[in-house]
C-alpha positions in Angstrom: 0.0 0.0 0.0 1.5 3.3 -0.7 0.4 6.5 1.3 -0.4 9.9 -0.5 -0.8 12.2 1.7 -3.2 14.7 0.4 -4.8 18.3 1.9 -7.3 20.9 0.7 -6.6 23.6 -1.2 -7.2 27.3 0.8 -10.7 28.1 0.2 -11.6 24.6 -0.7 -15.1 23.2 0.5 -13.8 20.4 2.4 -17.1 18.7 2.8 -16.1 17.1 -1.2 -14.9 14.3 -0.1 -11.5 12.6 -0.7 -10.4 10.9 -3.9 -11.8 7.1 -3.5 -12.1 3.2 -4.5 -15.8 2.8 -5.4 -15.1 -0.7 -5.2 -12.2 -3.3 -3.6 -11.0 -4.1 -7.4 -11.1 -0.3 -8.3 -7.5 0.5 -9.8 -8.5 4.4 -9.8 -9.5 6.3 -7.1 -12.3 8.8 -8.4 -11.6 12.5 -8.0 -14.8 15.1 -7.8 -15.0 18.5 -9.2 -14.8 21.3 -5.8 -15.8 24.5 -7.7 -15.3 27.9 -6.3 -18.8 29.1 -4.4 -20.1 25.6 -5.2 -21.8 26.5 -8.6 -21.3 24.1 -11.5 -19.8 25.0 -14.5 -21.0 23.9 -18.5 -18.7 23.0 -20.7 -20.4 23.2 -24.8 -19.3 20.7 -27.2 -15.4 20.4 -28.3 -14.7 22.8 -25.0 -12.4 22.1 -22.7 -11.6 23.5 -18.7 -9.3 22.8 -15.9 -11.8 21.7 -13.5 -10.8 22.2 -9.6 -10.3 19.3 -7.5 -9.8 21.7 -4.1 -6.9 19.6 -3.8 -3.2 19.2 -3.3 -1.3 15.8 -2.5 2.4 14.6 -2.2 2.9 11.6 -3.6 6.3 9.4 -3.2 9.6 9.6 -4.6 9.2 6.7 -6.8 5.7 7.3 -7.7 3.5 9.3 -10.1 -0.4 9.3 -10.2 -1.5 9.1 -13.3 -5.2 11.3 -14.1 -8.1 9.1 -16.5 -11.4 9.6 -17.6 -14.1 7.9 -16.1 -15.2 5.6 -19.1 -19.1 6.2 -18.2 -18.7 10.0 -18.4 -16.9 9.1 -22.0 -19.3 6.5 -23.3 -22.8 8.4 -22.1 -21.7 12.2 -22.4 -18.1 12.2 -24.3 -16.1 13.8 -21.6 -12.7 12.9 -21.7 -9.3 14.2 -20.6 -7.3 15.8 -23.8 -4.1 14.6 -21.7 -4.8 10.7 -21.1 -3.0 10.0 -19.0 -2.6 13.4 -17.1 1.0 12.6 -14.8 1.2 14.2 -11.6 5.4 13.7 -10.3 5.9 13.2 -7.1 7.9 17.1 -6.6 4.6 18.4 -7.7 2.7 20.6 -4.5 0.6 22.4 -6.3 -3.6 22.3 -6.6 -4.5 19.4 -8.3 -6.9 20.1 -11.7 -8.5 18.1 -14.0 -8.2 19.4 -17.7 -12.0 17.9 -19.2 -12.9 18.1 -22.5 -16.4 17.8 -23.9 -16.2 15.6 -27.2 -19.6 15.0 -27.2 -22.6 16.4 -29.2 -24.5 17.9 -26.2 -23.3 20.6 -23.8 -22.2 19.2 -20.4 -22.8 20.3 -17.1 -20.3 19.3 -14.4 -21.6 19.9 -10.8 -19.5 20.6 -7.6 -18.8 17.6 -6.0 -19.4 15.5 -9.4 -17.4 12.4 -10.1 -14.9 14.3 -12.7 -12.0 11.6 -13.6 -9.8 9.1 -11.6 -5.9 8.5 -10.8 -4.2 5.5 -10.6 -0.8 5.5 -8.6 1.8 3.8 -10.2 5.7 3.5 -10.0 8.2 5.2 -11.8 11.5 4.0 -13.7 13.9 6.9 -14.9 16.2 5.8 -17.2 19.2 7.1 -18.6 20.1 8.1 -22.3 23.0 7.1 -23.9 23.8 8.5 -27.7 24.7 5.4 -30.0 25.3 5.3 -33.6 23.3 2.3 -34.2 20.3 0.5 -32.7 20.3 -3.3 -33.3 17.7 -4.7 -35.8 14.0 -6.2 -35.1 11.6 -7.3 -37.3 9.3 -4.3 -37.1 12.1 -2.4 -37.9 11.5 1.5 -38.9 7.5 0.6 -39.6 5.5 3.3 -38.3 2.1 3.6 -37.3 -0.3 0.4 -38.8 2.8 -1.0 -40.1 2.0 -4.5 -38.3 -1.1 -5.0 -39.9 -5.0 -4.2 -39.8 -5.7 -6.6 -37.1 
């Protein structure tokens, strides 16, 4: 289990509650929309905003927490996260905001306290670059995008 510490933001409503595991096989933790003076806030089709979360969190050295869409919000509505995955590093103190898009037909109205996206805390590798003058041969080779076939 890894601990990420997490506060609210100044101003805040800190009744919104903490990011969460609907269920005990949940790999994201849902994180809700805490809008300044509780409103709501519409976003019209092919717009996008940084919704507030009211939060901040510190996550390990070792870790990053990666930002989804919720795939009912996507399949029912079309909101999505122009980002996937939005990475949060683990130096980052600042409030935590979810960029949403609306790639849907209809505007969208996102409530305060609303179910906006998820994270998912995973580890990190860094890895270091060395310059070469060759890289050896695979079968794929140089293809590029649908260069392995249709299926």
């Amino acid at each position: 289990m890894v601990l990420i510490r997490v506060m609210y933001d100044a101003g805040a409503d800190q009744s919104v509650p903490l990011p969460s595991y609907e269920t005990a096989g949940a790999a994201g933790a849902d994180l809700r929309a805490n809008l300044p003076d509780r409103g709501n806030m519409v976003l019209q089709p092919g717009a996008r905003a940084l919704v507030p979360t009211g939060l901040r969190i510190e996550i390990p050295h070792g870790y990053e927490v990666q930002i989804r869409p919720r795939s009912g919000l996507a399949l029912k509505h079309g909101i999505t996260l122009p980002n996937t995955p939005g990475t949060i590093d683990s130096d980052y103190r600042g409030p935590l905001g979810v960029i949403v898009m609306n790639a849907g037909q209809d505007a969208f109205e996102i409530t305060h306290g609303d179910r906006i996206a998820q994270m998912v805390v995973a580890p990190v590798l860094q890895a270091e670059f060395e310059l070469t003058e060759a890289l050896s041969d695979t079968r794929r080779g140089d293809g590029g995008f649908g260069s392995t076939g249709q299926s």
